[in-house]
PyMOL Python script that loads the backbone (N, CA, C, O; Angstrom):
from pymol import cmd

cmd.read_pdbstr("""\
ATOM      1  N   UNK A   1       0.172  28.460 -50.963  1.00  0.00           N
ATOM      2  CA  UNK A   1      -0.024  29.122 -49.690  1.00  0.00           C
ATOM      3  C   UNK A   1      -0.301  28.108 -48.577  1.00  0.00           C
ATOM      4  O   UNK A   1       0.316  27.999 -47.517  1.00  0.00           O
ATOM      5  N   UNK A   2      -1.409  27.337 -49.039  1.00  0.00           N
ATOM      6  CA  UNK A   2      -1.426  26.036 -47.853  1.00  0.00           C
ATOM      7  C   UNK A   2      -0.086  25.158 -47.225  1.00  0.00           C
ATOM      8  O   UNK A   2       0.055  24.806 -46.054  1.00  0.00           O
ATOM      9  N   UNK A   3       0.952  24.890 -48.497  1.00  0.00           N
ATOM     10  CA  UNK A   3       1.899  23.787 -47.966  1.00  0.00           C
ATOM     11  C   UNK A   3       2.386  24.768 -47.084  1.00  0.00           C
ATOM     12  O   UNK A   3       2.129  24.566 -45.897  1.00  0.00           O
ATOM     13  N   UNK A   4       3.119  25.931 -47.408  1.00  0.00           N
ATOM     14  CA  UNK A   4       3.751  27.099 -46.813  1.00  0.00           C
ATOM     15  C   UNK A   4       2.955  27.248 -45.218  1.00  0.00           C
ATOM     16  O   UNK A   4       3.607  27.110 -44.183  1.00  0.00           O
ATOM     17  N   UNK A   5       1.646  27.512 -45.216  1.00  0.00           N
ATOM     18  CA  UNK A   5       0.990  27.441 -43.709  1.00  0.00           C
ATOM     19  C   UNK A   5       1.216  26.320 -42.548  1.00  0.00           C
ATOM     20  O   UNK A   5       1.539  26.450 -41.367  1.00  0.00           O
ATOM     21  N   UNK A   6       0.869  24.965 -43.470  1.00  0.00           N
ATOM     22  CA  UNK A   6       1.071  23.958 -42.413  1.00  0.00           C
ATOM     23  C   UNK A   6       2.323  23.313 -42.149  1.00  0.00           C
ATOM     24  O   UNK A   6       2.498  22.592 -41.167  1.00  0.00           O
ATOM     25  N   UNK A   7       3.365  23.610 -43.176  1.00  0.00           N
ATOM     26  CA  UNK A   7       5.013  23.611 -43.133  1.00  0.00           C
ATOM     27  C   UNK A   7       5.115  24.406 -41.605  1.00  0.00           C
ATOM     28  O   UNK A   7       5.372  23.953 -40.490  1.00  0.00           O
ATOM     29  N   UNK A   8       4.844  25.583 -41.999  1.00  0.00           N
ATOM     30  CA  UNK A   8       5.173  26.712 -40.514  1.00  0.00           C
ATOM     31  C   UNK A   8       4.388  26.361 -39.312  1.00  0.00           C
ATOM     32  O   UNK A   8       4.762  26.814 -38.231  1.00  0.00           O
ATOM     33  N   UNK A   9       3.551  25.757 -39.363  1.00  0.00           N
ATOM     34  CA  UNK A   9       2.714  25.350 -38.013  1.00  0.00           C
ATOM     35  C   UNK A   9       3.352  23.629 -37.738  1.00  0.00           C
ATOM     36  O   UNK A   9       3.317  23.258 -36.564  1.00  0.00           O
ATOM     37  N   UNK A  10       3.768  22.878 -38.520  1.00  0.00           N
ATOM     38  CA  UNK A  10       4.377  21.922 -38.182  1.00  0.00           C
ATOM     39  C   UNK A  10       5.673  22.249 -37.337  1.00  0.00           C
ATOM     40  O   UNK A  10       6.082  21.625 -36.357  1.00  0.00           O
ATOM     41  N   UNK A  11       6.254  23.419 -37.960  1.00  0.00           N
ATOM     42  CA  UNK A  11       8.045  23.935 -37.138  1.00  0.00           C
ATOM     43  C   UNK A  11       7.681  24.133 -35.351  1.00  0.00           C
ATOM     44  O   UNK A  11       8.344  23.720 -34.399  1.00  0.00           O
ATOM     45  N   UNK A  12       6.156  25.055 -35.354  1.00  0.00           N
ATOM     46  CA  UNK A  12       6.058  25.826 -34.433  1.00  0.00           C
ATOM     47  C   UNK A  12       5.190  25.334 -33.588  1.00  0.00           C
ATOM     48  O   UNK A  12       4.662  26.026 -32.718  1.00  0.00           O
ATOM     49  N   UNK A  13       4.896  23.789 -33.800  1.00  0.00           N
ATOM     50  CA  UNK A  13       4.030  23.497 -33.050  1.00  0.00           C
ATOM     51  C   UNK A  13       4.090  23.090 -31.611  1.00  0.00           C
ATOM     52  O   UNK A  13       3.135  23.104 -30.835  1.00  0.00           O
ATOM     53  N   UNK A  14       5.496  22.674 -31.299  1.00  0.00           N
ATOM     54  CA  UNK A  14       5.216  22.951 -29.458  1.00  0.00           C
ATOM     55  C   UNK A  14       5.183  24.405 -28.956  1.00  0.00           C
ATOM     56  O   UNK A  14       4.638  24.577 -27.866  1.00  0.00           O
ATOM     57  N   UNK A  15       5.847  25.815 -29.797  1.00  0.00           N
ATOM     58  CA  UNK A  15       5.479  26.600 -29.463  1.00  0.00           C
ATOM     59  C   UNK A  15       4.393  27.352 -28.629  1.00  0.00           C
ATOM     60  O   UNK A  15       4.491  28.172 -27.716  1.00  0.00           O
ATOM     61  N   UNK A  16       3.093  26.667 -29.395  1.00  0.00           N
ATOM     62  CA  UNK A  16       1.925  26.824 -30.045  1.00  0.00           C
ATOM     63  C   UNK A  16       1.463  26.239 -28.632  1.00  0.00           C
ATOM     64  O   UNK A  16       1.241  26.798 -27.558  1.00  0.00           O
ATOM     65  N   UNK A  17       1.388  24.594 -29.132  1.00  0.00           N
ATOM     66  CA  UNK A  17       0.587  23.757 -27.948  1.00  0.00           C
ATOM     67  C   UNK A  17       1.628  24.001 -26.696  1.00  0.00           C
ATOM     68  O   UNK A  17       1.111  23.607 -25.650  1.00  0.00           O
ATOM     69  N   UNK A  18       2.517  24.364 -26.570  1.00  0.00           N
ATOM     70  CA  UNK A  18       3.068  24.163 -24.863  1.00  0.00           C
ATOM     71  C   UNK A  18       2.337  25.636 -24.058  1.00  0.00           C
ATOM     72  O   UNK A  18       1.530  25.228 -23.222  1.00  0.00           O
ATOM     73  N   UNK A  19       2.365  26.448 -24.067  1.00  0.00           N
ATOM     74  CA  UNK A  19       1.608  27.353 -23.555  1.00  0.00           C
ATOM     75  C   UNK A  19      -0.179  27.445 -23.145  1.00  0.00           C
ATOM     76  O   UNK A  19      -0.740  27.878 -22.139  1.00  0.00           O
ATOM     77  N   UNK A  20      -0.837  26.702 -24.681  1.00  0.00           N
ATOM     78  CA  UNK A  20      -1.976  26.208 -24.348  1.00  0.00           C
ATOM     79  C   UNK A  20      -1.563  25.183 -23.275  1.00  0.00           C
ATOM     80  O   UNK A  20      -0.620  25.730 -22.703  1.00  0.00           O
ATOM     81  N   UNK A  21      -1.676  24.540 -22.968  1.00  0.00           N
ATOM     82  CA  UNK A  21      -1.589  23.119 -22.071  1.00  0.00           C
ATOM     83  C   UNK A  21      -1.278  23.578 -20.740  1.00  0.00           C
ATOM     84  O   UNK A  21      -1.843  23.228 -19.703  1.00  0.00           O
ATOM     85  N   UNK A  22      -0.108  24.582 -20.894  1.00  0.00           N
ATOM     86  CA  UNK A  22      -0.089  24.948 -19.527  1.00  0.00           C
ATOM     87  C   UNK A  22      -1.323  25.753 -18.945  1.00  0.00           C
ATOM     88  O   UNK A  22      -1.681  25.742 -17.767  1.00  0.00           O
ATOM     89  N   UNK A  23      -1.921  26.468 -20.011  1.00  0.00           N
ATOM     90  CA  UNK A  23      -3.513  27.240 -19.044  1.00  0.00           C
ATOM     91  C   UNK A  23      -4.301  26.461 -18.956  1.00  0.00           C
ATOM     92  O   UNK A  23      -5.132  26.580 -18.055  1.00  0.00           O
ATOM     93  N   UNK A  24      -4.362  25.319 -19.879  1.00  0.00           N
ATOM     94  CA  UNK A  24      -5.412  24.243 -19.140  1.00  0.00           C
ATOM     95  C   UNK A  24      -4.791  23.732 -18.034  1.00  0.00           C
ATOM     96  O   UNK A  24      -5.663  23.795 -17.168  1.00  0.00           O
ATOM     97  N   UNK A  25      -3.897  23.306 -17.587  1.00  0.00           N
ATOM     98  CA  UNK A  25      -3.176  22.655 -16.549  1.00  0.00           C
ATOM     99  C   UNK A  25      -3.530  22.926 -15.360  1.00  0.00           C
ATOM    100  O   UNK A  25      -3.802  22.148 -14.446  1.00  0.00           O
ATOM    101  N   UNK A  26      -3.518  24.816 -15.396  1.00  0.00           N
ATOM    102  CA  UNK A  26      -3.314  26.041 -14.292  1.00  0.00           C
ATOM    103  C   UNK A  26      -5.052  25.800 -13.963  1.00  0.00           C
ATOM    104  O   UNK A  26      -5.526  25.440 -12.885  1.00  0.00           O
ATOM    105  N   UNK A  27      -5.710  26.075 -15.070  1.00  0.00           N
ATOM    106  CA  UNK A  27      -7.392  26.476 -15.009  1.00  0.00           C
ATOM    107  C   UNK A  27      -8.019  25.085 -14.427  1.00  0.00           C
ATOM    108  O   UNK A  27      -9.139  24.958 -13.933  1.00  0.00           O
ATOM    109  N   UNK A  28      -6.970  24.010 -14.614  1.00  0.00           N
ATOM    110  CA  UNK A  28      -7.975  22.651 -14.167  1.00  0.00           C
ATOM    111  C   UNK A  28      -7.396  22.309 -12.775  1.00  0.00           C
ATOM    112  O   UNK A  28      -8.191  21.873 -11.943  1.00  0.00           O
ATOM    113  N   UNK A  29      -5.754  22.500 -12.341  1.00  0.00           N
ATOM    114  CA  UNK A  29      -5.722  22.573 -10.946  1.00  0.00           C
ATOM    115  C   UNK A  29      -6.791  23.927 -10.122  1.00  0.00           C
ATOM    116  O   UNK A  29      -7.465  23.837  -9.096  1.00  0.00           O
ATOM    117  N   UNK A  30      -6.641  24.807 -10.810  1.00  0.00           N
ATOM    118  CA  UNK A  30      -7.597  26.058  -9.292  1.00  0.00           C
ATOM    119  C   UNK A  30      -9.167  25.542  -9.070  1.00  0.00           C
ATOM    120  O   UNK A  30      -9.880  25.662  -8.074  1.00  0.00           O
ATOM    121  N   UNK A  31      -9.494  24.820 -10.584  1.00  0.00           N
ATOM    122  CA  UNK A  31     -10.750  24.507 -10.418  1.00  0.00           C
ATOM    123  C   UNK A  31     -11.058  23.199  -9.468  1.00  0.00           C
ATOM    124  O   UNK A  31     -12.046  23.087  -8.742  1.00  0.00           O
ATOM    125  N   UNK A  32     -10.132  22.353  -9.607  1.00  0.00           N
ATOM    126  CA  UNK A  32      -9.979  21.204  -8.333  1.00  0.00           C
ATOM    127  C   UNK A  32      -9.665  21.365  -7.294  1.00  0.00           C
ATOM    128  O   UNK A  32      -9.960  20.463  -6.510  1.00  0.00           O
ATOM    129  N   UNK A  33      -8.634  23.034  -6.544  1.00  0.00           N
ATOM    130  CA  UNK A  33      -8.632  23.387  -5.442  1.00  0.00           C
ATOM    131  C   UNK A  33     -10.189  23.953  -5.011  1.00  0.00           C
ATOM    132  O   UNK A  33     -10.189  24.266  -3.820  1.00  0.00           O
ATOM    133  N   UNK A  34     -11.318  24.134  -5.570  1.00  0.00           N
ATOM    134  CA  UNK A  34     -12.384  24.862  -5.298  1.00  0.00           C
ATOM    135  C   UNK A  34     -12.880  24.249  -4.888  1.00  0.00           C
ATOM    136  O   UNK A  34     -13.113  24.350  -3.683  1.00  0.00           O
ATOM    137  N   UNK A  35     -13.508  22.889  -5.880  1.00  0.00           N
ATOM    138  CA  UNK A  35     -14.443  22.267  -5.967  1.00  0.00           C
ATOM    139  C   UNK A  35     -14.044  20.697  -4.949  1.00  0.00           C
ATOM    140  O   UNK A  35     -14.849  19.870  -4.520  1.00  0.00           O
ATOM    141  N   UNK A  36     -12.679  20.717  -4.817  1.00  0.00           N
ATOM    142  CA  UNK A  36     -12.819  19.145  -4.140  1.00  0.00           C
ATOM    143  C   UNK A  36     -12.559  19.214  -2.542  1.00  0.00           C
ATOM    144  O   UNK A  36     -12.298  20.221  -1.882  1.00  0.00           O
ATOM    145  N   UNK A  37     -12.654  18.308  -2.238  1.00  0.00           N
ATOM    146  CA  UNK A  37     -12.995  18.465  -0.221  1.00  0.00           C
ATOM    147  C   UNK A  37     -11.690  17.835   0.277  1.00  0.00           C
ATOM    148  O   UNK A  37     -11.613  16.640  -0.010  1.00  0.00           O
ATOM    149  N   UNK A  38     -10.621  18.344   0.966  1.00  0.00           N
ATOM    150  CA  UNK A  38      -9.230  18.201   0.949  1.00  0.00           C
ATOM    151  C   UNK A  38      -9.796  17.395   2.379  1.00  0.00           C
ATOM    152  O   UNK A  38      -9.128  16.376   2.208  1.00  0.00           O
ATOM    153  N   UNK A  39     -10.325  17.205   3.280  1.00  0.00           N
ATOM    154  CA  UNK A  39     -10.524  16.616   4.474  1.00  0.00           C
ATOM    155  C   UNK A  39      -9.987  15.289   4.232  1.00  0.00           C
ATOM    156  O   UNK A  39     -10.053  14.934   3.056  1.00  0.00           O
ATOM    157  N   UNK A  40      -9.434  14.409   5.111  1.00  0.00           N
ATOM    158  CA  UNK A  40      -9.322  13.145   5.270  1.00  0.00           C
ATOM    159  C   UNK A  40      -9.390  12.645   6.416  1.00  0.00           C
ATOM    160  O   UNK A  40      -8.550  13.003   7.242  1.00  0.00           O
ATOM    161  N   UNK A  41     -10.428  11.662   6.791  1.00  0.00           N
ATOM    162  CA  UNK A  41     -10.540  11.144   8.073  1.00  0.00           C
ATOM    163  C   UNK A  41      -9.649  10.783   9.155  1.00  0.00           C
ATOM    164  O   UNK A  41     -10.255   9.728   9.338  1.00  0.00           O
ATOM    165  N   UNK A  42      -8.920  10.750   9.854  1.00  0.00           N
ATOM    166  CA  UNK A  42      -8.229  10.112  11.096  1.00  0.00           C
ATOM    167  C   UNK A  42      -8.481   8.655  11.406  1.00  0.00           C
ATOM    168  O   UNK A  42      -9.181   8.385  12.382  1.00  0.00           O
ATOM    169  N   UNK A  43      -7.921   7.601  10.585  1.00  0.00           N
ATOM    170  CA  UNK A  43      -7.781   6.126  10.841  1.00  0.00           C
ATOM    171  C   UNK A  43      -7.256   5.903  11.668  1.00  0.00           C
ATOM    172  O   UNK A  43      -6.542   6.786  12.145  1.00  0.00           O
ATOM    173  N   UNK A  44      -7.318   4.629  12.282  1.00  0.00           N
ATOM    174  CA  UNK A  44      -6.056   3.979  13.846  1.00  0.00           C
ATOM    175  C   UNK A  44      -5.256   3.363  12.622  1.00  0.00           C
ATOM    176  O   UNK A  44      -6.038   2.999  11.743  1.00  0.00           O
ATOM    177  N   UNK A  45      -4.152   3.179  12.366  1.00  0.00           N
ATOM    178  CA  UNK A  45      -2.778   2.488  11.705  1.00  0.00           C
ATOM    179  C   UNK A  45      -3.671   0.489  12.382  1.00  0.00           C
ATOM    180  O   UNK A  45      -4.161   0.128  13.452  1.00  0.00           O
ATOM    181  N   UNK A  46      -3.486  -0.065  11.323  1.00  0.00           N
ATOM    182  CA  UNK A  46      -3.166  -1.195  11.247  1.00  0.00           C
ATOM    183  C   UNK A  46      -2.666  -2.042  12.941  1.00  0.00           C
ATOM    184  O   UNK A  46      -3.211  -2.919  13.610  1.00  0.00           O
ATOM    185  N   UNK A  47      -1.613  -1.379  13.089  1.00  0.00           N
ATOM    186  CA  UNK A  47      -1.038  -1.744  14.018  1.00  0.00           C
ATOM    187  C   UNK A  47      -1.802  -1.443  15.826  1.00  0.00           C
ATOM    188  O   UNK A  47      -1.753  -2.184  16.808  1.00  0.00           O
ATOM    189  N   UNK A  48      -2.388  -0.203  15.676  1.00  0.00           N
ATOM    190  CA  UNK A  48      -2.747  -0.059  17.174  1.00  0.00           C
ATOM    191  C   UNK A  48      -4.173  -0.705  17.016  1.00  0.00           C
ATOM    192  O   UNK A  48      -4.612  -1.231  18.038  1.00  0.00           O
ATOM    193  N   UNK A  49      -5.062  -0.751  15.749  1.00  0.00           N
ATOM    194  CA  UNK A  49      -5.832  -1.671  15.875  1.00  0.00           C
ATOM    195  C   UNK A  49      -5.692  -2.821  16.381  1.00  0.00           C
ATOM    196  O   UNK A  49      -6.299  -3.216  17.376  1.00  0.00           O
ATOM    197  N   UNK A  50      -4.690  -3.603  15.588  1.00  0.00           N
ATOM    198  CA  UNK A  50      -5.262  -4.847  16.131  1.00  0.00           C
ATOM    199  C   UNK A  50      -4.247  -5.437  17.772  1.00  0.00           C
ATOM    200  O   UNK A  50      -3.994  -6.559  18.211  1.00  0.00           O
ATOM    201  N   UNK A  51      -4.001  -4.399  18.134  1.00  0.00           N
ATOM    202  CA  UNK A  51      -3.470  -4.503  19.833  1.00  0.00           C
ATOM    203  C   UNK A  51      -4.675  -3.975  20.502  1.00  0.00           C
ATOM    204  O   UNK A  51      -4.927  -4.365  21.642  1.00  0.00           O
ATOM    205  N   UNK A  52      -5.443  -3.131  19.912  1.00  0.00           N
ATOM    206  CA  UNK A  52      -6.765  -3.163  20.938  1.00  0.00           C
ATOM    207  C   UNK A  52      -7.668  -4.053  20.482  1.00  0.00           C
ATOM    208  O   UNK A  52      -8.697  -4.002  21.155  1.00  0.00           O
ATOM    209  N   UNK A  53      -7.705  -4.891  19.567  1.00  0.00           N
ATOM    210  CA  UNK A  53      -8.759  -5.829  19.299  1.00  0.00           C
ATOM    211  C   UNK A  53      -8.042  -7.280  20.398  1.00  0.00           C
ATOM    212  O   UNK A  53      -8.611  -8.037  21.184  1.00  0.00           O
ATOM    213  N   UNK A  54      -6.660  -7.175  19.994  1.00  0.00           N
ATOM    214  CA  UNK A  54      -6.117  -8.708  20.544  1.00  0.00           C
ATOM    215  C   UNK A  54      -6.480  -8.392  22.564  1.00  0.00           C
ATOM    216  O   UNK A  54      -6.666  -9.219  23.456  1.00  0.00           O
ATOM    217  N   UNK A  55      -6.451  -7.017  22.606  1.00  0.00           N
ATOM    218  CA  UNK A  55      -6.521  -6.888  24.098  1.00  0.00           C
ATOM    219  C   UNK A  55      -7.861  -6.652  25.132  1.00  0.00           C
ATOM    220  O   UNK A  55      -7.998  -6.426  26.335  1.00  0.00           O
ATOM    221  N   UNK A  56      -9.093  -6.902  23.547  1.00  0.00           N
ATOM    222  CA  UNK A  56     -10.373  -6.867  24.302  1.00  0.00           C
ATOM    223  C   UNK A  56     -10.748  -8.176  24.580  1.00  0.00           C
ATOM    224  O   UNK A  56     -11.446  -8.523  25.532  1.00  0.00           O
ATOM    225  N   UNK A  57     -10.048  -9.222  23.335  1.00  0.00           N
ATOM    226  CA  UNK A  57     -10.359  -9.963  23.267  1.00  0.00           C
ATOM    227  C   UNK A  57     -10.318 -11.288  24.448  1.00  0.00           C
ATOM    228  O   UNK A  57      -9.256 -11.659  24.947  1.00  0.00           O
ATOM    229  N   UNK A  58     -11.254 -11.722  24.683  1.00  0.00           N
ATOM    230  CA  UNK A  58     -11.573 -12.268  26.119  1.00  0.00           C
ATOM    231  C   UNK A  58     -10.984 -13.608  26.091  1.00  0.00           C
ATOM    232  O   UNK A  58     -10.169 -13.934  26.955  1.00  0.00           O
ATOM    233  N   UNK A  59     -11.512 -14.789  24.708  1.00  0.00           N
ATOM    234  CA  UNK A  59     -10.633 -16.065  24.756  1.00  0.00           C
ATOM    235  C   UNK A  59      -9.142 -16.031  24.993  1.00  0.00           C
ATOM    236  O   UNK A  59      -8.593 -17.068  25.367  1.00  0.00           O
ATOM    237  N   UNK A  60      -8.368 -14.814  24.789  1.00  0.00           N
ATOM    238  CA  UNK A  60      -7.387 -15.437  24.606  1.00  0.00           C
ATOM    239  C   UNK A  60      -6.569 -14.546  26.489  1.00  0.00           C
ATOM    240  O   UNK A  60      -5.382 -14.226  26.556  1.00  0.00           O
ATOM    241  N   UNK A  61      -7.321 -14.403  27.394  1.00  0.00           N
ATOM    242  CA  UNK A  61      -6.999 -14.375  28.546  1.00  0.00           C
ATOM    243  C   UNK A  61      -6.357 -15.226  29.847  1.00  0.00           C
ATOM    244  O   UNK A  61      -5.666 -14.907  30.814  1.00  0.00           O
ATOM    245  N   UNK A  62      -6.935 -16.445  29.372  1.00  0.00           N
ATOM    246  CA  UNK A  62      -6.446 -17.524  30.042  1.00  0.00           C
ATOM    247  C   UNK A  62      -6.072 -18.696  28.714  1.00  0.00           C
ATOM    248  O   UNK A  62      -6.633 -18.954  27.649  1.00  0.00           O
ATOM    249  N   UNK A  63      -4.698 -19.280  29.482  1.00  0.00           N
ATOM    250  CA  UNK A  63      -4.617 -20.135  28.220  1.00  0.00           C
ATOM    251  C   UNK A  63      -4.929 -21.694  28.672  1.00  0.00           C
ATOM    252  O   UNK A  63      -4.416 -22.669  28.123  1.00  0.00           O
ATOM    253  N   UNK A  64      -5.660 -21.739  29.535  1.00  0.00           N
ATOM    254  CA  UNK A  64      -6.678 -23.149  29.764  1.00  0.00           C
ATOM    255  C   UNK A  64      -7.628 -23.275  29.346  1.00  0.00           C
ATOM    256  O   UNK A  64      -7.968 -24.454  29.249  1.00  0.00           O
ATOM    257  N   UNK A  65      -8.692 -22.168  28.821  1.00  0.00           N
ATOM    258  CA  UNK A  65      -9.818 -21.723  28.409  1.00  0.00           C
ATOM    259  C   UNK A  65      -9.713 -22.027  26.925  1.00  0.00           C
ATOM    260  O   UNK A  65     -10.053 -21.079  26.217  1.00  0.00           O
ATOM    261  N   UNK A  66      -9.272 -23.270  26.200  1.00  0.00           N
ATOM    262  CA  UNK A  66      -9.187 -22.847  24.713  1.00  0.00           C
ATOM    263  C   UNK A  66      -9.969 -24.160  23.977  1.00  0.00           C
ATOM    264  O   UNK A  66      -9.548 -25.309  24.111  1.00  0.00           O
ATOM    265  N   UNK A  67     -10.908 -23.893  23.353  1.00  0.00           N
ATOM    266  CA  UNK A  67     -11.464 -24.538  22.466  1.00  0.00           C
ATOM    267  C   UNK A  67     -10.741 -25.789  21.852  1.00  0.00           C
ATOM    268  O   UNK A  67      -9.548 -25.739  22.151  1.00  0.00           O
ATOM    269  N   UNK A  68     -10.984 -26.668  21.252  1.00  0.00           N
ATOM    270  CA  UNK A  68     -10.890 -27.864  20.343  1.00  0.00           C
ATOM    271  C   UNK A  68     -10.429 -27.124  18.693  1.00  0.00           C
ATOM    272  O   UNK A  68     -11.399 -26.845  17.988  1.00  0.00           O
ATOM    273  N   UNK A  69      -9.368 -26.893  18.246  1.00  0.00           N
ATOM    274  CA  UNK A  69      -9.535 -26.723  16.524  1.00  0.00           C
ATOM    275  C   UNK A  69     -10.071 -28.004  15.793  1.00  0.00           C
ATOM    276  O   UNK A  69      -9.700 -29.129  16.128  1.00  0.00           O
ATOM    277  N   UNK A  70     -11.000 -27.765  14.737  1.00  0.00           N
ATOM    278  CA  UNK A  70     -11.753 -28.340  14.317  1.00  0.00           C
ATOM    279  C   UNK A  70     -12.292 -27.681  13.179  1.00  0.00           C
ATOM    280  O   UNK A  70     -12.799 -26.565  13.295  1.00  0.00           O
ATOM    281  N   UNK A  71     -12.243 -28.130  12.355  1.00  0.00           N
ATOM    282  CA  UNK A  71     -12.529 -27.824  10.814  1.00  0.00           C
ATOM    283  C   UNK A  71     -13.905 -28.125  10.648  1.00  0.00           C
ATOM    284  O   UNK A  71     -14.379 -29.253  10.509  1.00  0.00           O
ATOM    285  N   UNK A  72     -14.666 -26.787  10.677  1.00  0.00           N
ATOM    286  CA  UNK A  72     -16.497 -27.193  10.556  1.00  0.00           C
ATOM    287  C   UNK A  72     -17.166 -26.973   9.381  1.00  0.00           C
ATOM    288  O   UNK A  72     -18.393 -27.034   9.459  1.00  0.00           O
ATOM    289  N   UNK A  73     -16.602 -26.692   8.139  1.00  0.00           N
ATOM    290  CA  UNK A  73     -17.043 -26.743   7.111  1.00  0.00           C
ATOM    291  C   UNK A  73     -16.835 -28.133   6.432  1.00  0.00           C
ATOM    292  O   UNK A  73     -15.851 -28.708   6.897  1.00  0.00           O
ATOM    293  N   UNK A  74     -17.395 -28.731   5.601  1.00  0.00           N
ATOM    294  CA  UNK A  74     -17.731 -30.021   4.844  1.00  0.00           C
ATOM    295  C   UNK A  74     -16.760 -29.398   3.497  1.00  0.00           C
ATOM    296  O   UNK A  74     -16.929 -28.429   2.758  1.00  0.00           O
ATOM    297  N   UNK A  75     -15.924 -30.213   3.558  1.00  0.00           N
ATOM    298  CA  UNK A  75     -14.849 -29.755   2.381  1.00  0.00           C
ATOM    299  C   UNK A  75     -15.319 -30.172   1.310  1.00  0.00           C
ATOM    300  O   UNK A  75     -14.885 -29.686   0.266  1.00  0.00           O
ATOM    301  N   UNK A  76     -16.715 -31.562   1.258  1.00  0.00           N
ATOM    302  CA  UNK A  76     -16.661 -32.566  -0.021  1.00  0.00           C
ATOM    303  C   UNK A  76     -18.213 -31.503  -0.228  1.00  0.00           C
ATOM    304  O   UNK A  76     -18.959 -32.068  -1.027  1.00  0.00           O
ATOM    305  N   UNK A  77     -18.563 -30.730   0.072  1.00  0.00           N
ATOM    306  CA  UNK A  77     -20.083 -30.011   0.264  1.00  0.00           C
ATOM    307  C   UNK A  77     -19.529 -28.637  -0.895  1.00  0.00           C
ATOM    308  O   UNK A  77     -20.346 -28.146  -1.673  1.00  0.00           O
ATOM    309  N   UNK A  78     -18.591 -28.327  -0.866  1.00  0.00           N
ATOM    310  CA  UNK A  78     -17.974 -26.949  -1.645  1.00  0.00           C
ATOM    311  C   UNK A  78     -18.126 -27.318  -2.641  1.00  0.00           C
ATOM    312  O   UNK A  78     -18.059 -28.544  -2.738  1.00  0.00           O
ATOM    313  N   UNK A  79     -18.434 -26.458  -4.043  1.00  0.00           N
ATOM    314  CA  UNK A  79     -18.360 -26.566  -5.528  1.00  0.00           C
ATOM    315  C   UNK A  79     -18.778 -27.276  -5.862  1.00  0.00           C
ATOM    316  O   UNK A  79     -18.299 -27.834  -6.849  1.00  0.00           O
ATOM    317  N   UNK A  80     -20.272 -27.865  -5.108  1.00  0.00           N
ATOM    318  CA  UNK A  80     -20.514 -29.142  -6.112  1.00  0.00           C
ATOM    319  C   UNK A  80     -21.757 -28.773  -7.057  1.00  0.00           C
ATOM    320  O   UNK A  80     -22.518 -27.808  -6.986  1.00  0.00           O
ATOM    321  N   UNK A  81     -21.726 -29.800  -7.931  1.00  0.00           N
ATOM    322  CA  UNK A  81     -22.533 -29.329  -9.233  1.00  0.00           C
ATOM    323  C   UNK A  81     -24.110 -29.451  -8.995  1.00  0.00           C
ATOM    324  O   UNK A  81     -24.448 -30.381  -8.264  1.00  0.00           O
ATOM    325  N   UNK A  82     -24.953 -28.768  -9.430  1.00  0.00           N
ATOM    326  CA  UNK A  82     -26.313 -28.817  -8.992  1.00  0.00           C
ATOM    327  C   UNK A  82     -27.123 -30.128  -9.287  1.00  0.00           C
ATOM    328  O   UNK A  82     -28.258 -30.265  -8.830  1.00  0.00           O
ATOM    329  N   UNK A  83     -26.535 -31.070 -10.043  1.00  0.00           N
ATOM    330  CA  UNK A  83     -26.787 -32.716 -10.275  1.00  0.00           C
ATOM    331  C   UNK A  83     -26.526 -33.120  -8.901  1.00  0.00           C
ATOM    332  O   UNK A  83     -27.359 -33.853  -8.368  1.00  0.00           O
ATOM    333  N   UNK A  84     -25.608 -32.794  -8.315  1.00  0.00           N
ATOM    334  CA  UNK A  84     -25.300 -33.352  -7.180  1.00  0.00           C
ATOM    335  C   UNK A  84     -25.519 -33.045  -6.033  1.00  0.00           C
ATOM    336  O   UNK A  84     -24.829 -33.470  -5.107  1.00  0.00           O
ATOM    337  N   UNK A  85     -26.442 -32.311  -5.889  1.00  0.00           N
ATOM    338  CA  UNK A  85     -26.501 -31.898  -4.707  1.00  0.00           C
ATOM    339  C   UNK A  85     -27.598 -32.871  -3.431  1.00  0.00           C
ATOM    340  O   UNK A  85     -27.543 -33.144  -2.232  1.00  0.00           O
ATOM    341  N   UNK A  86     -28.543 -33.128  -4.611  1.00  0.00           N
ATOM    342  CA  UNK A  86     -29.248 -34.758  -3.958  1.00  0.00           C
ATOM    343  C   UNK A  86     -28.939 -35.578  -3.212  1.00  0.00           C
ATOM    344  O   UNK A  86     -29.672 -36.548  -3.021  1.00  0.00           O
TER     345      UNK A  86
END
""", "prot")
cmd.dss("prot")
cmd.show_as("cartoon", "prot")
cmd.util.cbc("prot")
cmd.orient("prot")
């Protein structure tokens, strides 16, 4: 009687499981339309940001007004080992 049972549930088994799966599917989307908060904030795009940042920005108004480039970090000061720091 057993081989005969699980013979027939082996034939019929997407039968079986495809219908279950779909009411979990159904019961776990309505429960995520309930429970979760569909809102999403209103960002500025990438792009109109940084045209109002480049256009507040005051150095770069006149182009006589411009600093020295100059590298102010100590490159030989990075990663060094705590023996060495003396």
């Amino acid at each position: 009687m057993w081989p005969l049972l699980i013979r027939t549930l082996r034939v019929y088994a997407p039968y079986i499981t495809l219908p279950f799966a779909a009411l979990v599917g159904v019961v776990g989307y309505n429960l995520e339309n309930i429970f979760s908060d569909k809102y999403t904030p209103y960002n500025q795009s990438i792009k109109e940001s940084r045209s109002d940042r480049l256009s507040t920005n005051e150095s770069l108004d006149s182009a006589a007004n411009v600093e020295k480039l100059r590298y102010k970090a100590n490159v030989l000061g990075t990663n060094v080992s705590p023996s060495l720091e003396n």
